[in-house]
C-alpha positions as CSV (number, residue, x, y, z in Angstrom):
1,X,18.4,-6.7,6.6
2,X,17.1,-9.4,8.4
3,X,19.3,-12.1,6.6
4,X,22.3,-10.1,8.2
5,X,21.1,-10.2,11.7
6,X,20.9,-13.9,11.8
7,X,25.0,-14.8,10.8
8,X,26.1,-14.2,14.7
9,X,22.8,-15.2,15.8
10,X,24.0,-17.5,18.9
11,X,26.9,-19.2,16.7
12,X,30.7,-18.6,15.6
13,X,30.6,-17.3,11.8
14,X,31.7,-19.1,9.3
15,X,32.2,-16.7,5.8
16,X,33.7,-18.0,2.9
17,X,34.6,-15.7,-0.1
18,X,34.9,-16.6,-3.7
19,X,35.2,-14.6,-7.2
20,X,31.8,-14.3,-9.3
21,X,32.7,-15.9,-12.7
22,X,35.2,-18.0,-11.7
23,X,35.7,-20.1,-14.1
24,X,32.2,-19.2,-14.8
25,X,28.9,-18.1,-13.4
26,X,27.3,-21.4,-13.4
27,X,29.5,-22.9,-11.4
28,X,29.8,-19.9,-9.0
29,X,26.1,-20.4,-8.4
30,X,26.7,-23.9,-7.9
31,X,29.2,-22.8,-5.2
32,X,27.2,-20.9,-3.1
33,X,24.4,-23.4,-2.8
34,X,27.5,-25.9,-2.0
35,X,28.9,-23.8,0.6
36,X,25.7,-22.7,2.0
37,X,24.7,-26.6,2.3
38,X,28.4,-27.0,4.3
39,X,27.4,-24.5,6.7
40,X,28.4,-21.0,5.1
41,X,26.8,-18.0,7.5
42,X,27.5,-15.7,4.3
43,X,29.0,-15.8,1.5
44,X,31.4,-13.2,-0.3
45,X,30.8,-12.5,-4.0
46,X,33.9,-11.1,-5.4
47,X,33.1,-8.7,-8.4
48,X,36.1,-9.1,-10.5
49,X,37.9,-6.0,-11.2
50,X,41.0,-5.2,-13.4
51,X,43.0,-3.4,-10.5
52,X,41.9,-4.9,-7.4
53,X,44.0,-3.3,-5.0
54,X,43.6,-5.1,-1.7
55,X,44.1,-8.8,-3.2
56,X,46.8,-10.9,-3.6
57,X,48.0,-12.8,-6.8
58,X,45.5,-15.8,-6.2
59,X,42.8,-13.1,-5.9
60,X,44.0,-11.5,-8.8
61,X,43.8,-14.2,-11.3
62,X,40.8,-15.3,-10.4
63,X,39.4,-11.7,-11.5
64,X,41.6,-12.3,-15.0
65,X,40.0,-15.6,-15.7
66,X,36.5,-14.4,-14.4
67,X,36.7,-11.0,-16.7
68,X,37.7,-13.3,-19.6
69,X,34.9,-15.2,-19.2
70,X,32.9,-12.3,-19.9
71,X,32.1,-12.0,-16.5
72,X,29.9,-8.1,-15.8
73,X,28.4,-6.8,-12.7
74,X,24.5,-7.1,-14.3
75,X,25.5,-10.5,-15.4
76,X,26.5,-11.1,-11.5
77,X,23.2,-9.5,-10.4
78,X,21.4,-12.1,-12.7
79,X,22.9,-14.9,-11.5
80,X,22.0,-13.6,-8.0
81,X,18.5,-13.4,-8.5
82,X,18.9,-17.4,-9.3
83,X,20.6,-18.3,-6.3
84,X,18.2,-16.4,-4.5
85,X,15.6,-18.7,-6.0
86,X,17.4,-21.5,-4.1
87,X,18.9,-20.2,-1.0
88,X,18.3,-17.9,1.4
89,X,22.2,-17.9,2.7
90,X,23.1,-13.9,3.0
91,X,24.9,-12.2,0.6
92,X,27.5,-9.5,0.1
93,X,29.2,-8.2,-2.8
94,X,33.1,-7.3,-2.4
95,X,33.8,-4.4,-4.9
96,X,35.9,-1.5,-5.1
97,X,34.7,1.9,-5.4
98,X,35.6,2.6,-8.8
99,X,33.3,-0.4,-10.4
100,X,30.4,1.7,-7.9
101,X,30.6,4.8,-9.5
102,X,31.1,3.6,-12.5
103,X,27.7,2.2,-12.4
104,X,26.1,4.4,-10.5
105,X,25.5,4.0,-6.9
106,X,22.3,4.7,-6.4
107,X,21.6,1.7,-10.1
108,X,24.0,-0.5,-8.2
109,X,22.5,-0.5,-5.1
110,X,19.2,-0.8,-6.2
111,X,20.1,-3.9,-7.9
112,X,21.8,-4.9,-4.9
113,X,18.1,-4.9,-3.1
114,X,15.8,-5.8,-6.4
115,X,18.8,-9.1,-6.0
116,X,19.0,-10.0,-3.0
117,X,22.0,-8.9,-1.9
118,X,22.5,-8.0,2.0
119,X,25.3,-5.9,2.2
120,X,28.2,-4.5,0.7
121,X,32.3,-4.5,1.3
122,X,34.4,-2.0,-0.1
123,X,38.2,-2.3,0.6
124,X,39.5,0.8,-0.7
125,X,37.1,3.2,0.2
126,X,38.2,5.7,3.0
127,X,35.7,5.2,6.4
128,X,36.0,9.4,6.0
129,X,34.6,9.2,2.6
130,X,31.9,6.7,2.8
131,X,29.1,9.2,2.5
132,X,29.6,9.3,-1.4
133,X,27.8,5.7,-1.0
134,X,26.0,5.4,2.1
135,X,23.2,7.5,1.3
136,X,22.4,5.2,-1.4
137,X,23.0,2.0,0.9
138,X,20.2,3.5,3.2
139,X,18.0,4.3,0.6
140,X,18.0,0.9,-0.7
141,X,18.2,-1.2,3.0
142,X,21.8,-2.8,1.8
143,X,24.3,-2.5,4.4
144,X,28.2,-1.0,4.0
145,X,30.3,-3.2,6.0
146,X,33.4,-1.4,7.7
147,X,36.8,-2.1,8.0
148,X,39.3,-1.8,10.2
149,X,43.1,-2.6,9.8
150,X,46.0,-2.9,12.3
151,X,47.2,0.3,11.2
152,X,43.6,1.9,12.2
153,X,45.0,2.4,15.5
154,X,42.7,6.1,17.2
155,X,40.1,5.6,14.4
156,X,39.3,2.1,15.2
157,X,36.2,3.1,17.4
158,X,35.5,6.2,15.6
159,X,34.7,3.3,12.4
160,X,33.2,1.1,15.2
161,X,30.5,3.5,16.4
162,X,29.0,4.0,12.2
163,X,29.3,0.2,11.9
164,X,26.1,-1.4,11.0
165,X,26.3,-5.4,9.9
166,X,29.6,-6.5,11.4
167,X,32.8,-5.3,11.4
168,X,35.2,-7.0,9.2
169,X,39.0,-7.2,10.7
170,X,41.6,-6.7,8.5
171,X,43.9,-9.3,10.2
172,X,47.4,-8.5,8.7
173,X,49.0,-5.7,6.7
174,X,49.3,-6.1,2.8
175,X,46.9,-7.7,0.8
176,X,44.6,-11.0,0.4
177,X,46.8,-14.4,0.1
178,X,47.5,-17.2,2.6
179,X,49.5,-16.8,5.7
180,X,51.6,-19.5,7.9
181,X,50.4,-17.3,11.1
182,X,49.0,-14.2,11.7
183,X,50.9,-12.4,14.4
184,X,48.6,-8.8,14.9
185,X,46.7,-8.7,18.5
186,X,43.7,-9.1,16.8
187,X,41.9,-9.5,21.0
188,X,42.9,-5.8,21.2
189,X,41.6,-4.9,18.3
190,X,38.2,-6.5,18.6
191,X,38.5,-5.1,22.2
192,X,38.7,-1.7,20.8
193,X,36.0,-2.4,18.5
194,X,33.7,-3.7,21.4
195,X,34.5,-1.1,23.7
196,X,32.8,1.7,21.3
197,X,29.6,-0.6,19.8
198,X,28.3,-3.8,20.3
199,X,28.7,-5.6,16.9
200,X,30.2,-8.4,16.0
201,X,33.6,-8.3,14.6
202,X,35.0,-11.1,11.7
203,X,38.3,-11.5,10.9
204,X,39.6,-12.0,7.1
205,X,42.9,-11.9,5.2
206,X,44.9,-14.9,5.9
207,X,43.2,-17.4,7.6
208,X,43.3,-20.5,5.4
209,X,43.6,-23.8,8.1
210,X,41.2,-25.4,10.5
211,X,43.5,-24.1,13.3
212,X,43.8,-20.4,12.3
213,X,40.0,-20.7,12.0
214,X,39.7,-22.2,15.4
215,X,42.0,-19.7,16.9
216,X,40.5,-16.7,15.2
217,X,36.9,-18.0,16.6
218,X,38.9,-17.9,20.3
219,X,38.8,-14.4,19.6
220,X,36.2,-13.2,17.5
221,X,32.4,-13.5,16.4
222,X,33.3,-15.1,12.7
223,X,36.4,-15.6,10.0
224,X,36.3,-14.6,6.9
225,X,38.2,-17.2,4.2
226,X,38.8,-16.0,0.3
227,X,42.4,-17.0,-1.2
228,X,42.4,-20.9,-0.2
229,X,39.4,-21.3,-1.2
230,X,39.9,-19.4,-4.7
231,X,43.0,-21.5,-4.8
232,X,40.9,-24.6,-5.3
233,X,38.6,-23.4,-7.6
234,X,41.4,-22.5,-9.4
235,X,42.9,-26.0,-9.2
236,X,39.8,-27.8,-10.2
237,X,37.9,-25.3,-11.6
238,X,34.3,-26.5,-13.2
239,X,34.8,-29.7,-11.0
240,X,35.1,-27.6,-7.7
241,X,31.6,-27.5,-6.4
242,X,32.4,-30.9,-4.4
243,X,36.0,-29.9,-2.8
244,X,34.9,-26.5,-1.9
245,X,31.8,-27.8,-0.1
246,X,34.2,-30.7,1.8
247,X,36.6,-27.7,2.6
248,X,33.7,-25.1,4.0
249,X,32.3,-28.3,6.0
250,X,35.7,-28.4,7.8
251,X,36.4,-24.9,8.2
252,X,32.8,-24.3,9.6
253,X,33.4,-27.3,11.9
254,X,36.7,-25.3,13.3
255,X,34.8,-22.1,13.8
256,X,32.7,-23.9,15.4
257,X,34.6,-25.2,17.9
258,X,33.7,-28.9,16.5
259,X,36.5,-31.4,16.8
């Protein structure tokens, strides 16, 4: 989508990730317009999930407190449709593939477009097995994000050449949570990526200060930010609109370049 195309657009990307219905949906949708305003290329829209795999403890209880709120998927879809009504900031959903068939991919996607939503990021879903979605993604112009991990290693630009969007860079082993430093060659990763397809590459898991950001931007077309910022929606919860937005400012400012 066209939303899509624009986030690398002549810039460094700045893409900041937080759990839908954390602590509620109001003040998610207060979040996005918040980080949007600070300078967010796209936002990440967790869908929380009772076994998310690829996340880390902060990760993981937002999900608890966001599923206690009563937090559902067509409740998330809803609230997309009113941030849509105020901002045109591209979306994606982050979901696992279980929640997807659950619902039925060809109903979620669908409601992904009928939304607004521009693409779609699925951790734990094999590149080899991808076709059990991305007929549906085609059908309904929302795009399936790839990843790729250090441990990709061979299939890194046999993922690169089906990318469509961006690829997103898996920049350590494990899961989601803050690091003090990210030691993976991440330059020959993105090499490898830009060697097979021209598209731009962002780089997630870890990345929490100005200076990773600025470092990661040395190297790559965008970083990708979810635990530190859950972290202080979790700290201040229903008052976290305005710390979040001071936060994204920064972190945009980094990628950026910006002193």
């Amino acid at each position: 989508m066209s939303r899509l195309g624009d986030v690398f657009k002549n810039k460094k990307a700045f893409i900041p990730f937080v759990t839908a219905g954390d602590p509620k949906l109001e003040t998610t949708e207060k979040l996005v317009l918040a980080m949007a305003e600070a300078g967010a290329d796209l936002v990440e829209l967790g869908i929380p999930f009772s076994d998310p795999v690829a996340e880390g403890v902060v990760i993981q209880r937002a999900d608890e407190r966001a599923l206690a709120a009563g937090t559902t998927t067509d409740k998330i879809f809803e609230s997309v449709r009113r941030i849509r009504q105020k901002t045109d900031v591209p979306l994606a959903l982050m979901t696992y593939i279980n929640p997807i068939f659950a619902y039925g991919p060809g109903k979620f996607m669908k409601n992904c477009r009928d939304a607004g939503v521009d693409a779609v990021i699925v951790p734990d879903l094999p590149f080899e097995e991808k076709g059990e979605i991305k007929a549906f993604c085609g059908a309904y112009g929302v795009t399936l994000v790839s990843l790729i991990a250090p441990t990709s290693n061979e299939r890194v630009a046999m993922i690169a050449r089906e990318a469509e969007g961006f690829v997103y860079v898996v920049s350590s082993l494990g899961v989601t949570g803050v690091r003090s430093e990210i030691v993976t060659d991440l330059a020959a990763m993105i090499a490898l990526v830009k060697a097979a397809k021209d598209i731009p590459c962002a780089v997630g898991f870890g990345i929490s200060t100005p200076e990773q950001a600025r470092k990661i931007a040395a190297v790559a077309d965008g970083a990708i930010v979810g635990s530190a910022i859950v972290k202080i929606v979790e700290q201040y919860g229903e008052a976290s609109v305005d710390p979040v937005r001071d936060y994204v400012r920064e972190m945009k400012r980094a990628v950026a370049g910006e002193a």
